[in-house]
C-alpha atoms as a printed R data frame, in Angstrom:
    type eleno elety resid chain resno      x      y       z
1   ATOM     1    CA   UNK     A     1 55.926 87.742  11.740
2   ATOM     2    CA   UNK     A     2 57.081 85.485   9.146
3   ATOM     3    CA   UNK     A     3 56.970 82.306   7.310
4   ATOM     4    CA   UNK     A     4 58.630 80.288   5.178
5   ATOM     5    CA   UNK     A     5 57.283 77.139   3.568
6   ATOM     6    CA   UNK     A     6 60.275 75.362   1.606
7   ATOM     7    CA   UNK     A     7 59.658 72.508  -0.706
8   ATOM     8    CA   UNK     A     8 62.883 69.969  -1.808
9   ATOM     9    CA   UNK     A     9 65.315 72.492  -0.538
10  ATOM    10    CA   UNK     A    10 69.493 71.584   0.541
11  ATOM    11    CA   UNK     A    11 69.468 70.649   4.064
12  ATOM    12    CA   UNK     A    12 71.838 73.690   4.455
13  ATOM    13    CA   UNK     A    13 69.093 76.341   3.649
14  ATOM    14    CA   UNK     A    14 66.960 74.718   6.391
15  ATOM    15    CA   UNK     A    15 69.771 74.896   8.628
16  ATOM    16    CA   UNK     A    16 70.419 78.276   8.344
17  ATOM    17    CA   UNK     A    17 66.917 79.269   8.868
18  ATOM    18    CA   UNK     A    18 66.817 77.670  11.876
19  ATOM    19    CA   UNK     A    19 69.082 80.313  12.933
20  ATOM    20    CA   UNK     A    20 66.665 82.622  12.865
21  ATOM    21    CA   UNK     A    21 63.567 81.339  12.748
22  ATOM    22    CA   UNK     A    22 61.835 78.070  14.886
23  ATOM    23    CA   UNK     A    23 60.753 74.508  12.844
24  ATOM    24    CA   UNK     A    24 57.331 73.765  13.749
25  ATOM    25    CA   UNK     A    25 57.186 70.782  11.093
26  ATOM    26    CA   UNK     A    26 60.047 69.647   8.526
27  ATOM    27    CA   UNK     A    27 60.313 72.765   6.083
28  ATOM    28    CA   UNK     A    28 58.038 75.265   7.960
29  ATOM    29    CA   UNK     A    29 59.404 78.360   9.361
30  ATOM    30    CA   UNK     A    30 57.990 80.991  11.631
31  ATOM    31    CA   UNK     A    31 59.416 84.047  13.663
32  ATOM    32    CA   UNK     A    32 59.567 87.550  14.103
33  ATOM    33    CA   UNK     A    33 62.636 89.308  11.918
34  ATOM    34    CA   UNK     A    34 62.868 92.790  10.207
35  ATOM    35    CA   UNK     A    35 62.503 93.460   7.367
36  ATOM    36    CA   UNK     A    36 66.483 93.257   6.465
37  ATOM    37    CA   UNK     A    37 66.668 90.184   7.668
38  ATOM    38    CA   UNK     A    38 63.465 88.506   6.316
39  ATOM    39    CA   UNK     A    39 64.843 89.481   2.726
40  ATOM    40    CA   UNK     A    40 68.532 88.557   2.636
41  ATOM    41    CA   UNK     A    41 66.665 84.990   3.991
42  ATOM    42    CA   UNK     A    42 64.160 85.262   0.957
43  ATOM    43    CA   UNK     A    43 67.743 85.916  -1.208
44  ATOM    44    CA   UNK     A    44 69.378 83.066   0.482
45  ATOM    45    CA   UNK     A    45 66.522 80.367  -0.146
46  ATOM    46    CA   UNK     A    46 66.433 81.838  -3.835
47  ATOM    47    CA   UNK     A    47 70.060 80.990  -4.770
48  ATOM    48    CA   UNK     A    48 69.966 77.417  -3.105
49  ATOM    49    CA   UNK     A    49 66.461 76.046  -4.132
50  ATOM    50    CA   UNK     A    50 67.960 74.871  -7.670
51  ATOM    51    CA   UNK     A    51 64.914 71.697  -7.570
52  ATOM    52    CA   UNK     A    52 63.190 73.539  -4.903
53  ATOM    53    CA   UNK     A    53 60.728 76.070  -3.935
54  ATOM    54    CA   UNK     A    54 59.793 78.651  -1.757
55  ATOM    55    CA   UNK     A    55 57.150 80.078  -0.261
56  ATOM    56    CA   UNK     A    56 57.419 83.539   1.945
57  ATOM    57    CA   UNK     A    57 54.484 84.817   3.825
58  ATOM    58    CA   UNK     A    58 54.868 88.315   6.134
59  ATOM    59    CA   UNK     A    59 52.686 91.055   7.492
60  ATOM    60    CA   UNK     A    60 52.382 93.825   6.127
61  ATOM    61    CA   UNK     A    61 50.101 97.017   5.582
62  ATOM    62    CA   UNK     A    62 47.862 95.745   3.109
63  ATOM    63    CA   UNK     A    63 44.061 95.057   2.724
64  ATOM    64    CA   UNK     A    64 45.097 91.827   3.881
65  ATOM    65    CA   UNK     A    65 47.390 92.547   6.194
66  ATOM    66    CA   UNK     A    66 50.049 90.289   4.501
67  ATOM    67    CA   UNK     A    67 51.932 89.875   1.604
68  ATOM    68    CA   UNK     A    68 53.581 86.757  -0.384
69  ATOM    69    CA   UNK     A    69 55.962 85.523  -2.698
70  ATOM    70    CA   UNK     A    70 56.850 82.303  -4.076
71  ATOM    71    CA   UNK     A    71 60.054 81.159  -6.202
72  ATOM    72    CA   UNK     A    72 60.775 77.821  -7.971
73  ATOM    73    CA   UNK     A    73 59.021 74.582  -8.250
74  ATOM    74    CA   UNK     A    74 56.044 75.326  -5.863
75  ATOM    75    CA   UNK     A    75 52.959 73.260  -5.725
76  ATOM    76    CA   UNK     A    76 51.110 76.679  -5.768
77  ATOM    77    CA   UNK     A    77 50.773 79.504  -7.884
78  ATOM    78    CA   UNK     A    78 50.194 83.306  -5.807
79  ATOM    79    CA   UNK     A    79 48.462 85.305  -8.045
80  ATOM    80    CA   UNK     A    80 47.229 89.119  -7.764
81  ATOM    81    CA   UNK     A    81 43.564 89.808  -8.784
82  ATOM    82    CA   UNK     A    82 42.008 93.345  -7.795
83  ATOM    83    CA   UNK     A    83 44.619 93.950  -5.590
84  ATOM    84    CA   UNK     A    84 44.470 90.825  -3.454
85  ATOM    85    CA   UNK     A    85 47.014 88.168  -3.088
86  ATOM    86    CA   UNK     A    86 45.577 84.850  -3.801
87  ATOM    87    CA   UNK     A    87 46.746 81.615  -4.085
88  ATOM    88    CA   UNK     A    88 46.092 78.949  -7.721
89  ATOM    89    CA   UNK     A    89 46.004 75.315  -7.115
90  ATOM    90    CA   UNK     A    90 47.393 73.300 -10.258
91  ATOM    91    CA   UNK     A    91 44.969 72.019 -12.767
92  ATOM    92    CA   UNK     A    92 44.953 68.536 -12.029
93  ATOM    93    CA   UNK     A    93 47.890 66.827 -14.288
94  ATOM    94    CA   UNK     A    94 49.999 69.611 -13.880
95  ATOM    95    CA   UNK     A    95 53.391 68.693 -12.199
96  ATOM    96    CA   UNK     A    96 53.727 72.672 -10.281
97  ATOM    97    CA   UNK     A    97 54.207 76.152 -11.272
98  ATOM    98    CA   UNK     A    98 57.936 77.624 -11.636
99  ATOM    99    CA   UNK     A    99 57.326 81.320 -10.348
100 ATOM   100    CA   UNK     A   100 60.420 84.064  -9.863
């Protein structure tokens, strides 16, 4: 499974997501790709989220049993600590994090 949270994206990236994967609310994504697929997506919303951000969340054989990753002008930061994915709210006055 994965999802995809985008944030002040092109209408054109959601569209082609929606190819692949179903809307539940405006710039939510979730379906079931490989692994191929889920990163020339990931590639895709990179090159077209200029303002944007992204936010990609997929299992995976971890403690956790997911991974993410998060590019652009996100309203959260995902950090690693101890080998866990976690996720940083912005200190209050802080406009986002830009991640890559």
């Amino acid at each position: 499974m994965v999802v995809i949270i985008l944030q002040n994206v092109p209408a054109s990236v959601r569209g082609e997501l929606s190819r692949w994967l179903l809307e539940p609310l405006p710039g939510t994504f979730v379906g079931h790709v490989n692994a191929r697929v889920r990163d020339k997506l990931w590639e895709k919303c990179r090159k077209n989220s200029k303002i944007g951000g992204v936010l990609q969340i997929w299992n995976a054989n971890t403690e956790q049993r997911f991974r993410m990753r998060a590019y652009g002008n996100v309203k959260r930061e995902v950090i690693e600590h101890d080998g866990l994915q976690l996720i940083r709210k912005p200190i209050v006055g802080e406009k986002g994090f830009h991640v890559s």
